[in-house]
C-alpha positions as CSV (number, residue, x, y, z in Angstrom):
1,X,15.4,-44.5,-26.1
2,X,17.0,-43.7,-29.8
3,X,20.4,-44.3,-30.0
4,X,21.3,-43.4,-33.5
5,X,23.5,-40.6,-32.0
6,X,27.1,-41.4,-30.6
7,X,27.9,-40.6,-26.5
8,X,29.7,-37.9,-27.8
9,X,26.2,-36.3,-28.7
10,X,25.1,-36.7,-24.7
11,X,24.7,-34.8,-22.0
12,X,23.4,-36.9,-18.8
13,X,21.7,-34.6,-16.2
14,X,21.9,-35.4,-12.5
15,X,22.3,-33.5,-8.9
16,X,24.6,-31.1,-10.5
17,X,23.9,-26.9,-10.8
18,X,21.5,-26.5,-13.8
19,X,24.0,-24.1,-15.3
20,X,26.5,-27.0,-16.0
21,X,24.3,-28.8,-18.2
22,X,23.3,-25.6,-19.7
23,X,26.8,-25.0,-20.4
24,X,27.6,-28.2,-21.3
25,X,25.4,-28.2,-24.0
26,X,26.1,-24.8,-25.6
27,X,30.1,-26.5,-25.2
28,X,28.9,-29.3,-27.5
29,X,27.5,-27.0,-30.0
30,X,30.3,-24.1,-30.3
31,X,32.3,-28.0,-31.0
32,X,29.6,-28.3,-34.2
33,X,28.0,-31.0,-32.6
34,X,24.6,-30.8,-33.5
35,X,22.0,-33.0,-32.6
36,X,22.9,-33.3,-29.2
37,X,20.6,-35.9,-26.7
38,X,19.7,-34.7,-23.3
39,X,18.9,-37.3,-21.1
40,X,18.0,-37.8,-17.4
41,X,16.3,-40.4,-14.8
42,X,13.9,-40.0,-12.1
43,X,14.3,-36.8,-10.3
44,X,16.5,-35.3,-12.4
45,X,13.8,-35.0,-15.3
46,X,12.8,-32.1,-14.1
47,X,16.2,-30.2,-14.1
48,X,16.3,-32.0,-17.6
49,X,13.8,-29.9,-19.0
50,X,14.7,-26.8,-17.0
51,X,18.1,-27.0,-18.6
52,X,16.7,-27.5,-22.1
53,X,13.9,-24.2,-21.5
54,X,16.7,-22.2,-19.9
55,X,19.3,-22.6,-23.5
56,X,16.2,-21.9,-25.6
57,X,15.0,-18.8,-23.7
58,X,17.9,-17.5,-22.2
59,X,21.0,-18.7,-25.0
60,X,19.6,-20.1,-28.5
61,X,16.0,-18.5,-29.3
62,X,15.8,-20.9,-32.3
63,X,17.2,-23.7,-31.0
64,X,15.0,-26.6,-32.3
65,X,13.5,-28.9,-29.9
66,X,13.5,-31.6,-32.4
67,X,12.0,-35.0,-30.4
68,X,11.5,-35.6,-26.8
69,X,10.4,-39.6,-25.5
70,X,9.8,-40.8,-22.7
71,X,10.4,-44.4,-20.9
72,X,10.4,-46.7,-18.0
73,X,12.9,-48.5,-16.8
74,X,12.4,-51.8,-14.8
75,X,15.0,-52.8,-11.9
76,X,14.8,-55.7,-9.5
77,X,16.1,-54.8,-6.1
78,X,18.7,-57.1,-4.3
79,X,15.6,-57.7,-2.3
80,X,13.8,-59.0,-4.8
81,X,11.5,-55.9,-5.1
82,X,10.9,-54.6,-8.3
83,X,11.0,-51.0,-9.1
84,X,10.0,-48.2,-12.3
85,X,12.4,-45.3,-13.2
86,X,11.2,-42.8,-15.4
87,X,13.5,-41.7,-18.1
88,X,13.2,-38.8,-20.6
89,X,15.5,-38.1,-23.8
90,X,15.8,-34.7,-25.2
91,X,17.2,-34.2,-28.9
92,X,18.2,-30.5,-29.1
93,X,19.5,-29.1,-32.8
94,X,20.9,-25.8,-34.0
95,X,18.2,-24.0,-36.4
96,X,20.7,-24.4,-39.2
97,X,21.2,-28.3,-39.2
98,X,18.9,-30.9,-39.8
């Protein structure tokens, strides 16, 4: 995943209620920040993207959806076993910034 924007720029989704990542992200753009990264692992891809959809349909109409990328992430159990996570990353812009 890119990481040409600071942590600042983030907002990691987990088990939370969608509507705090929602809110977090229209937070980080009332503050003029702008790109802003969504990113999530696993199960939480899903809310991820729900998140994103819900600010574009529901909070910013034009909000640009400027590039999405997926990964996998390899881990190696204490047991030795190895294991995949999925990750997505989500850069989300204001119409008016580049």
């Amino acid at each position: 995943m890119s990481s040409n924007l600071s942590e600042n720029d983030t907002v990691l989704v987990g088990k939370k209620p969608l509507m705090n990542y929602v809110i977090a992200c229209l937070t980080l753009f009332d503050s003029n920040i702008s790109p802003i990264k969504v990113k999530a692992r696993g199960l939480a891809i899903s809310r991820a993207v729900d998140a994103v959809e819900l600010l574009r349909r529901a909070f910013i109409k034009d909000l640009k959806i400027k590039i999405i990328s997926t990964d996998t992430l390899m881990f190696t159990k204490r047991s030795g076993i190895d294991r995949s996570i999925s990750t997505i990353e989500i850069v989300i812009s204001k119409p008016d910034t580049r």
